[in-house]
N, C-alpha and C positions, 0 to 999 in steps of 0.2 A: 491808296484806297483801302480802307480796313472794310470788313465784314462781319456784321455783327451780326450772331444767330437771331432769327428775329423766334422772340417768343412763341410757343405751343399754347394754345389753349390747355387750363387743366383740366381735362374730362370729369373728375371726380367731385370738380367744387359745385356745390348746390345751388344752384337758381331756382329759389322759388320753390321748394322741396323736389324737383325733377332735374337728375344727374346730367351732362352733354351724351351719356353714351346710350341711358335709359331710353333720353330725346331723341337721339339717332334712329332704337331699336322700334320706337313708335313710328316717325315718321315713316321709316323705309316698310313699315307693316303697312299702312295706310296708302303708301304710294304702289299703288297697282301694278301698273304697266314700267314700272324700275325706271322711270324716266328723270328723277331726283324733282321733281316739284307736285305737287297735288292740285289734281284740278277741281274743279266744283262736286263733279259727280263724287270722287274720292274725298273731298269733304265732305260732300250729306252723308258718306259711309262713315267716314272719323269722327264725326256727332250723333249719329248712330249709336256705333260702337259705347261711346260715353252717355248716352241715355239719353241724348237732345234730340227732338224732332225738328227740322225747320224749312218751312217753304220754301218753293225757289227763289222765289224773292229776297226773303232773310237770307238764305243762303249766298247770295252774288251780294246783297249788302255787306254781310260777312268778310266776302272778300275782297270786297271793295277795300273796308277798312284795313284789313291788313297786306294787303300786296302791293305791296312798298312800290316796288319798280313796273305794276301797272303791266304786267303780262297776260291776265287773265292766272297766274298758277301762283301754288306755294311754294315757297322754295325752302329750304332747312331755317336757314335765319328770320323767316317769315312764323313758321311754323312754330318758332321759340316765344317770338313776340305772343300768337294765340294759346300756348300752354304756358305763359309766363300770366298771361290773363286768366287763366282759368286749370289753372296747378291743380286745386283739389281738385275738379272732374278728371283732370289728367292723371291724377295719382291715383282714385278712384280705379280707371279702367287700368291701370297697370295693375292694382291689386287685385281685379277679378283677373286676368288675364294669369296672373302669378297663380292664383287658389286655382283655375282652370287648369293651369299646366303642371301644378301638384297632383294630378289625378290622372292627366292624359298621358299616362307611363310609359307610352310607346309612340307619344311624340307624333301622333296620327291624327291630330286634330279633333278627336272623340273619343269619350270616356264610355269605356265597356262595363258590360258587369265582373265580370275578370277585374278592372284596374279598380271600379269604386270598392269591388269587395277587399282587396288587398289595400287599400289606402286607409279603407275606412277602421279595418283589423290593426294595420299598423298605428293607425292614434288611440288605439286601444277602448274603440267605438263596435265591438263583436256585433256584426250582422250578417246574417246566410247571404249565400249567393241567391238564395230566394226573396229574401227582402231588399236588399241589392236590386234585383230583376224588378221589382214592383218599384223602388225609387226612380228607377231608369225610364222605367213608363208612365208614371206619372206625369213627367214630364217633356218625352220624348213625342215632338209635336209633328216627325215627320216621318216617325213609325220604322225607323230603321234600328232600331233596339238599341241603341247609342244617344249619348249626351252630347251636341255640338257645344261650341262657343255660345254662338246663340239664342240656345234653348237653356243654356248653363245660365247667363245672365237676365232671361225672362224667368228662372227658376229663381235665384238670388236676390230679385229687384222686386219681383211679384209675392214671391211666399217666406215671407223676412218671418211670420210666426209657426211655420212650417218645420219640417224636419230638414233641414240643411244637408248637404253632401262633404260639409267639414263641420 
């Protein structure tokens, strides 16, 4: 009886311009509760996140269609199927996600004026910690003197002719 290694997936080969490990790094963001499948609520969050509104209705339609084994959840191989459909949104929210966490320097989920002032100096964009302070408010919709994710991408998606924070 011989034993033949059975192949590795290559993490690195491209599907659809979204890598297996990028894939991984989105799903296991979107999956809440660490349970490895995404339920409905966790996908209105993951189309959310991507810029899509949709009923409950679409939403369970949604997963209707892709939930192969009929569990009601997403499971990783499901989830590839839905960002193999729709790569550019998915590439999309990895590159605000990316330009977000180019700023969030200390990795805390929220951009200060401290980290916009220092990022923005380092692309060689000179702006006071006082203008800095007035970008951060402009936008800061829940008045905690900080940039969320959230407030980062209703900035980004809303005010495209606007003064950008890159």
């Amino acid at each position: 009886m011989s034993t033949t290694p059975t192949p590795q997936p290559n993490t690195t080969t491209k599907s659809s311009g979204v890598n297996q490990d990028e894939l991984r790094r989105v799903f296991n963001q979107f999956d809440a509760n660490k349970d490895g499948k995404i339920s409905v609520s966790e996908l209105r969050d993951v189309l959310k996140t991507m810029g899509s509104s949709y009923s409950e209705d679409e939403l369970k339609r949604v997963l209707e269609d892709i939930d192969a084994d009929r569990d009601g959840l997403i499971d990783l191989s499901e989830f590839s199927i839905l960002c193999r459909s729709s790569s550019d949104e998915v590439t999309a929210a990895l590159e605000m996600r990316d330009a977000f966490d180019l700023y969030d320097q200390d990795k805390n989920g929220l951009i200060s004026t401290k980290e916009l002032h220092l990022v923005l100096n380092r692309l060689g964009m000179k702006s006071s910690v006082d203008e800095c302070a007035g970008m951060i408010k402009s936008v800061d919709s829940d008045g905690d003197g900080n940039v969320n994710f959230e407030e980062f991408q209703k900035m980004m998606s809303n005010e495209k002719g606007s003064k950008p924070l890159d």
